[in-house]
N, C-alpha and C positions, 0 to 999 in steps of 0.2 A: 572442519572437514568431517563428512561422513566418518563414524567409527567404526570399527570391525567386526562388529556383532551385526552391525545393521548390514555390510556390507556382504556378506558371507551368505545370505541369498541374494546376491546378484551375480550372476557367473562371465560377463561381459568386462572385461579392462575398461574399453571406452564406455559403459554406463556407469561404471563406479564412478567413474574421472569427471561424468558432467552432474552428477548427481552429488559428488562431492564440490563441483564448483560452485554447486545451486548457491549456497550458503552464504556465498560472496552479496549474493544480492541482498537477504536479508539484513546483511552489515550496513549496507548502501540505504536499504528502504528507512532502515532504523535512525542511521544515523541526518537521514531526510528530512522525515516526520517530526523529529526532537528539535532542528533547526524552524521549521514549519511550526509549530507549539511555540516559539520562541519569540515568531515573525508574528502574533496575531497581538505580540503584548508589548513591544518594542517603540524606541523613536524612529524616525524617517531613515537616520545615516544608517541604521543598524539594519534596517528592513532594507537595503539598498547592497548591504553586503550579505547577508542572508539569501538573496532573492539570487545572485553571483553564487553563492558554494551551490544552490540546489542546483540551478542550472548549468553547472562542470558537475556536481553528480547525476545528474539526467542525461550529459553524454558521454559521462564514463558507466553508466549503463547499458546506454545504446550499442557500447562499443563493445564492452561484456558480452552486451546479448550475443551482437554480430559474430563473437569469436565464438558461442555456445551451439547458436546455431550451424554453422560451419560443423563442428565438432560432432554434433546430433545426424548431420547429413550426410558427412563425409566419412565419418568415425567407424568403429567396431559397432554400431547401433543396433539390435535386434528388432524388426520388422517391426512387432508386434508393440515395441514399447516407443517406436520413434514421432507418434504422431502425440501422443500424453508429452514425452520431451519435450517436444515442440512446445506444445501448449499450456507448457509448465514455464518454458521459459516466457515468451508472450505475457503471460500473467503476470511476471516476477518483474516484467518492465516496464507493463505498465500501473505499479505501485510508483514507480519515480518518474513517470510520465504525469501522472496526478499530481504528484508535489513539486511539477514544476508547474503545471497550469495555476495550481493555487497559489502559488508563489509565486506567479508576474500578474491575476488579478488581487491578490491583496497589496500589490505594491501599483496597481494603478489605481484603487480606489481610494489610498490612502498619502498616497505622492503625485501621479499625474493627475486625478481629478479633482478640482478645488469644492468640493460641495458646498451648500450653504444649509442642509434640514439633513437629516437621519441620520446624528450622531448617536442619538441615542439608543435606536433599537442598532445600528453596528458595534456597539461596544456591548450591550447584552448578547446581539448573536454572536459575537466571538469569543466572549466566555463558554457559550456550549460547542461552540466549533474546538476551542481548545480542549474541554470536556472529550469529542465525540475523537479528536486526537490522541489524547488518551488511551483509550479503549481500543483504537486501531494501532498503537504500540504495541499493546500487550497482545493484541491478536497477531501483530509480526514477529512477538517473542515466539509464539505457542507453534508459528507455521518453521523458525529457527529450529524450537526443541524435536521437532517431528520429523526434521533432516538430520538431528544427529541421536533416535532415538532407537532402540530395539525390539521393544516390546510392543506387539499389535496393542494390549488394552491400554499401554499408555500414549498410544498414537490414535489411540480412538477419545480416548479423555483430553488431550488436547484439540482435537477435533472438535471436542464435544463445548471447550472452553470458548472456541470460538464463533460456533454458532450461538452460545450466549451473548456472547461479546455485539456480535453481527445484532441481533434480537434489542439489546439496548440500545446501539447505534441507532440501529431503526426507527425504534422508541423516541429518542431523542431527536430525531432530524423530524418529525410527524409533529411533534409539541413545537419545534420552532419554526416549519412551515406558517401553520396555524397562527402563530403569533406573528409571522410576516405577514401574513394576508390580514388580520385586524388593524394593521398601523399601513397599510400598503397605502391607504388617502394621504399620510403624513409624509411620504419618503418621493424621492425624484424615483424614473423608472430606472435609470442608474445604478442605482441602490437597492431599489427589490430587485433586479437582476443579478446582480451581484451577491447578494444574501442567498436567493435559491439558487445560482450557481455553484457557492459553495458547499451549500448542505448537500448537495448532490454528489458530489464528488469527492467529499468526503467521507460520506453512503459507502460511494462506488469502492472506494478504497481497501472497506473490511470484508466489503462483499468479492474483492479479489483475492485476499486473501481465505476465504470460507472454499473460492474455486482453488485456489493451490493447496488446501488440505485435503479435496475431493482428487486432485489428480494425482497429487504423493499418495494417497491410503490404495487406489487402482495399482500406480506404479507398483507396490510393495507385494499388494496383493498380487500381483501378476507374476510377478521373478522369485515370489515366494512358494509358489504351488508345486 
């Protein structure tokens, strides 16, 4: 939950309450992505049960979201902070909108379709897919610390951790594009489909949460002034 320090510039009941629930989702995104890192290294039966927990937390999100938004429209919400709400939660959903999509294509590239060439470059991209996993953990710890945090410079230095974060990410999805496209003769279009699908959306991932540190640091900014 949002803490007291942080809470005491916000003068609205219903914005503490959805800004204290935000938190919920980072539990969610995290404990996603950790199952997601899991799925990339896993046997078949285990990617099968994996691919099942993400997909009951993707709509125990949805379900999340739908009661937040409720909450954000219907609530004590002040004018001026209700459309950042909004679009704070949106963000916050589709973090585990992402790890369901990668989580029913890694389990159809690697269960429903029988390949017969490009084992080899999918087991190097999914060492850095697990890698660029990583880094988008720690960027959902940093977007966690920032919801229950007080201090503007240490909500800018988390911010600040993430843009790094995002900057590596980047880094890394750019070096194994590149190396999809040099073996792309060797692989079915299957396969290079599914390898830039994932870099992408993987991408997309940290780059959501870089937007939920940009709409919390507004939010604060705004009910702090």
């Amino acid at each position: 939950m949002v803490n007291s320090g942080f809470l005491k510039r916000i003068m609205v009941v219903g914005e503490k309450h959805v800004l204290g629930e935000m938190t919920g989702y980072m539990d969610m995104a995290l404990e996603a992505t950790g199952l997601l890192y899991e799925m990339l290294d896993t046997n078949q039966k285990r990617m099968l049960e994996i691919n099942d927990k993400i997909r009951l937390l993707e709509r125990k999100a949805d379900d999340y979201g739908m009661k937040l938004t409720h909450e954000i429209t219907s609530g004590a919400i002040s004018s001026n902070l209700m459309d950042n709400l909004l679009n704070l939660t949106d963000k916050c959903d589709d973090i585990l909108d992402k790890t369901h999509y990668l989580s029913r294509e890694i389990k159809r590239m690697n269960i429903d379709y029988k390949r017969t060439n490009g084992t080899a470059i999918i087991a190097s991209s999914y060492k850095t897919f697990r890698i660029m996993i990583e880094k988008s953990r720690e960027a959902i710890k940093s977007v966690s610390a920032m919801f229950t945090d007080t201090n503007m410079d240490s909500l800018k230095e988390e911010r600040m951790k993430i843009e790094v974060l995002e900057e590596s990410v980047d880094e890394l999805k750019d070096n194994l594009i590149d190396d999809i496209y040099r073996h792309a003769d060797e692989m079915h279009f299957l396969v290079y489909d599914h390898l830039m699908s994932l870099v992408h959306k993987i991408d997309d991932m940290v780059d959501d949460c870089e937007d939920i540190s940009d709409l919390l640091l507004n939010i604060i900014l705004s009910v702090s002034k």
